[in-house]
C-alpha positions in Angstrom: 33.5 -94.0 -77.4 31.7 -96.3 -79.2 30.8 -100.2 -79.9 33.0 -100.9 -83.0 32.3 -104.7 -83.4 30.4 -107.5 -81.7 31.3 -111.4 -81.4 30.0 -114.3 -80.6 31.8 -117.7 -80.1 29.3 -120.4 -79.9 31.4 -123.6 -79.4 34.7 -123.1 -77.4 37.6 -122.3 -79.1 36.3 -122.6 -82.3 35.4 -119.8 -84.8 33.7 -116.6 -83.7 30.9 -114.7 -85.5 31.0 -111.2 -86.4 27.6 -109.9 -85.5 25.8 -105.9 -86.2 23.7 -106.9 -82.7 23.9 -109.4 -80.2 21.3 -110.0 -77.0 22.7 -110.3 -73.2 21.5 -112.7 -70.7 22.2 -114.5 -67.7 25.2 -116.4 -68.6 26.8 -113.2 -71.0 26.1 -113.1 -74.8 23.4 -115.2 -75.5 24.7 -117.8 -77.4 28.3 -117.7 -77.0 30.4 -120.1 -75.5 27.6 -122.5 -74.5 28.6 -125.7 -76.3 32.5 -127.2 -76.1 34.4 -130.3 -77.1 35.1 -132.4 -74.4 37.6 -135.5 -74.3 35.7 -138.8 -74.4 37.8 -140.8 -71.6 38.9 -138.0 -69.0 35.9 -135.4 -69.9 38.4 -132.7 -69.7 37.5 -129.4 -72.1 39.2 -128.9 -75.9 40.7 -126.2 -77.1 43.1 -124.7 -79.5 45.8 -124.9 -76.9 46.3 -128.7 -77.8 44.1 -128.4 -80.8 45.1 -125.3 -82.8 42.6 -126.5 -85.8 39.8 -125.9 -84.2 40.3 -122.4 -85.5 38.8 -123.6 -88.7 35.6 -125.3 -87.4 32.6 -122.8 -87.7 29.7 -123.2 -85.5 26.6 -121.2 -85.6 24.4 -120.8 -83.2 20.6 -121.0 -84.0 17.5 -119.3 -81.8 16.5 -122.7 -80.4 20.0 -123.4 -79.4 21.2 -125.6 -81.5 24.2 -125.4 -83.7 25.3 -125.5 -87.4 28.5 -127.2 -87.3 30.9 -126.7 -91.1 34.8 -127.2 -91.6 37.3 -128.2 -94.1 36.7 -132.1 -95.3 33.9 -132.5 -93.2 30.0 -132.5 -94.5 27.6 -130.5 -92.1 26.3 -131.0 -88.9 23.0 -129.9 -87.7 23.2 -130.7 -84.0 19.9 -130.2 -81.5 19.9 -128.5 -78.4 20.1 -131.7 -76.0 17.7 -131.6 -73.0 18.7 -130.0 -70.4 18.3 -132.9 -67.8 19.0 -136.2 -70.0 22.1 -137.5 -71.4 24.5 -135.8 -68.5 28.3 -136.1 -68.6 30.6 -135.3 -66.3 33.2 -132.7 -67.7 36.0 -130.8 -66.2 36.6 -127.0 -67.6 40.2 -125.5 -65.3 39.1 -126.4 -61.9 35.4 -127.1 -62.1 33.9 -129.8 -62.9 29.7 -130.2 -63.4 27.3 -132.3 -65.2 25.9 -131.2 -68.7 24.1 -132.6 -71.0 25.5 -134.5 -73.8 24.5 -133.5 -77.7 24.3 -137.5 -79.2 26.6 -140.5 -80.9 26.1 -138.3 -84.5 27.7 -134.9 -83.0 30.7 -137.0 -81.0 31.4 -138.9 -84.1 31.7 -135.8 -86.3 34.3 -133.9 -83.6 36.1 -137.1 -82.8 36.9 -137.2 -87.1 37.6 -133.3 -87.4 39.7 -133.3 -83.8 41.6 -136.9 -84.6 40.6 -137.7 -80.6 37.5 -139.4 -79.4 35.5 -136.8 -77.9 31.8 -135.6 -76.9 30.1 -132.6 -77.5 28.7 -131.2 -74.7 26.0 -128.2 -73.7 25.5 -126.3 -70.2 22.2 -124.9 -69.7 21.7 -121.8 -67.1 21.0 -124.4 -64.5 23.9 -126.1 -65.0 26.6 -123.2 -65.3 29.4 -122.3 -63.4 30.0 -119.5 -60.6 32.5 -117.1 -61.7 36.0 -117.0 -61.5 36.3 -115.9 -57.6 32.6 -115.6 -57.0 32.2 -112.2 -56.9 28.9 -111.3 -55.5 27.9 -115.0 -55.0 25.3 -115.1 -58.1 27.3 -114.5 -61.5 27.6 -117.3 -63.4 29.1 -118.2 -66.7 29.3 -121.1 -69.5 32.1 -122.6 -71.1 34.2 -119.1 -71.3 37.4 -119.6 -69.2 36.4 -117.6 -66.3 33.8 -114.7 -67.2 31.1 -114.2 -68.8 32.4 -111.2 -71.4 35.5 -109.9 -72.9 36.4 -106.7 -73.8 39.1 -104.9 -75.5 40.0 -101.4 -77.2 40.7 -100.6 -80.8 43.1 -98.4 -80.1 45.2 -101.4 -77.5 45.2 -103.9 -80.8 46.1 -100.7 -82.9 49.7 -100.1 -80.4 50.3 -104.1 -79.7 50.7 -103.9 -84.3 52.7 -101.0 -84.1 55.2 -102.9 -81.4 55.1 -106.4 -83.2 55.4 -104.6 -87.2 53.0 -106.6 -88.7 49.2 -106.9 -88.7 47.3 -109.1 -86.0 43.8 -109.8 -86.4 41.4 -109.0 -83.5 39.8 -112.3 -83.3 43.0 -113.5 -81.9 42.4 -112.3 -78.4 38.6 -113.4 -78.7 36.7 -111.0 -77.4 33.1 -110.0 -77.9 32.8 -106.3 -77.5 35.4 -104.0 -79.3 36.0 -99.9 -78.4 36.5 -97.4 -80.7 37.8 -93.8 -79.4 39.4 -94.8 -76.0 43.3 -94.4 -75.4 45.5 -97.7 -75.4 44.6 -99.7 -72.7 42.0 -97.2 -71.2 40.2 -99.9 -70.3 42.6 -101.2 -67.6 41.4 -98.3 -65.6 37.4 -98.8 -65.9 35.2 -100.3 -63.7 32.0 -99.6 -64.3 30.8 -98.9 -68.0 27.1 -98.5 -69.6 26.1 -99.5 -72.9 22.6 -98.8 -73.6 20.2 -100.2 -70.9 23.3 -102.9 -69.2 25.6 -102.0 -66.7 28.9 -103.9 -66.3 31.3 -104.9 -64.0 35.2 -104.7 -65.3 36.1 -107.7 -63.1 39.7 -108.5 -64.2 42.2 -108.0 -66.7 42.4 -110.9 -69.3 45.5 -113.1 -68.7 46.6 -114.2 -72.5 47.6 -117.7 -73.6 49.3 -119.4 -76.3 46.0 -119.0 -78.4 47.0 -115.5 -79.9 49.9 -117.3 -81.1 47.4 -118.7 -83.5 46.5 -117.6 -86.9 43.0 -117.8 -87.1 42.8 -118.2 -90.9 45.3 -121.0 -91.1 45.8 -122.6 -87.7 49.4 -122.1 -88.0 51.1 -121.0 -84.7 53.6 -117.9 -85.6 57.5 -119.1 -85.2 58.7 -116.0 -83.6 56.0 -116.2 -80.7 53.9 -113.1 -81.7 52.2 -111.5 -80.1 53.1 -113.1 -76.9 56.8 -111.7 -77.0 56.0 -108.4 -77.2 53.2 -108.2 -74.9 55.7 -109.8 -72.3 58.1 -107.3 -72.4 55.5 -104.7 -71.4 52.0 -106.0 -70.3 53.1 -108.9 -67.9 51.8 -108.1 -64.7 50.0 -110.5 -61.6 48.2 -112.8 -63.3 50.5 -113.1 -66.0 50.4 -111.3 -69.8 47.9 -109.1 -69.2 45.6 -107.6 -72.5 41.5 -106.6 -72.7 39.5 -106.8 -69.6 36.7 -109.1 -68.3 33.1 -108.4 -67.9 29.9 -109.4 -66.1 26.8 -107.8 -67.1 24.5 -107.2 -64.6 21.0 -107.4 -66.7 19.8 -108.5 -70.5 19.0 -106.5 -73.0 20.6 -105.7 -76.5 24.1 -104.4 -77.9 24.3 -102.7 -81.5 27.6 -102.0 -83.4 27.4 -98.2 -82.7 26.3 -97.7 -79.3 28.0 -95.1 -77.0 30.0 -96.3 -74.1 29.6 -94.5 -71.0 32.4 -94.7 -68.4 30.8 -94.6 -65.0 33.6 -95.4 -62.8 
């Protein structure tokens, strides 16, 4: 078993980059999910629940932090990595809410025009991130992902989820930022400990799936029928609900390549 592919999402919800390498630190991959879109008035977090477009907005992230933000109509945004104590704003991601700081007037003006609501965009530094979905040893933390700081899922899952549905769905669907070659379907559910290169992880949970993977993520068009979510139902629901790719906190930094062996060690 190998590393097939490697993403990183750099604003929440919006488009993910494909990457040959990708570092590891405290809060996950570094880079991803640290900046978000939150609603001006209530401070609550945007996504393509209630926003499918943001599908099309690219963000890249930059070594100092920053972000390159691009998308259809709209010129491009360089946006600074704020300080990390100055310009705070309360936001509220599912239950949690925290103090972050905010990115300027320029950057909320550029996502209030491409989102059509008045909005702020928003950064959490590792001081300033969250505990973990359930709290798990007390220390992990995470950033603007929904509950954890890594995702991952095998080839081979995607590969029977097409054959069921009968037509092609593309991996970025589900989001995730490590991808398995030469495991079984689903294998993963049954891991708990893996090693890639120097890191050790913690399988923490399966991934409970959303309307999201509904989403086309070249058009922002929501499929008719459903799809994928109607056939997952019928045989991945479980507690928790639809159940597909599992959750991962690293336990250390260091770097992933496209390639590396996975090691199952539990």
């Amino acid at each position: 078993m190998h590393l097939s592919a490697l993403y990183r999402f750099p604003l929440k919800s919006a488009m993910g980059e494909s990457l040959p390498s990708l570092q590891l630190d405290g809060l996950g991959v570094a880079g991803d999910r640290r900046w978000m879109f939150a609603d001006a008035q209530t401070g609550r977090f945007m996504t393509q629940r209630t926003f499918p477009h943001l599908s099309q907005l690219q963000a890249r992230w930059n070594a100092a932090g920053g972000l390159t933000l691009e998308a259809p109509g709209m010129p491009v945004l360089q946006v600074a990595l704020p300080e990390p104590d100055q310009a705070l704003r309360g936001v509220i991601i599912w239950r949690d809410t925290l103090q972050v700081p905010d990115a300027g007037d320029e950057a909320a003006a550029w996502g209030s025009a491409f989102m059509g609501k008045a909005c702020r965009l928003v950064h959490v530094p590792a001081a300033r991130a969250r505990f973990i979905e359930g709290n798990l040893s007390g220390d992990e933390k995470v950033g603007f992902a929904d509950g954890f700081p890594l995702l991952l899922i095998g080839q081979a899952s995607l590969d029977d989820l097409v054959a069921r549905v009968g037509r092609p769905l593309e991996m970025l669907r589900f989001r995730p930022n490590l991808v398995v070659q030469g495991s079984e379907p689903y294998a993963e559910d049954g891991w708990k400990r893996i090693r890639i290169g120097a890191v050790e992880f913690t399988l923490a949970k399966r991934c409970s799936r959303c309307v999201i993977t509904t989403i086309d993520p070249r058009t922002a068009e929501r499929s008719a029928d459903r799809e994928p979510l109607t056939t997952l139902r019928s045989y991945r629901q479980g507690e928790g609900g639809i159940l597909f790719g599992q959750n991962l906190i690293n336990h250390g930094s260091g770097e992933l390549q496209v390639g590396m062996p996975i090691e199952v060690l539990e």
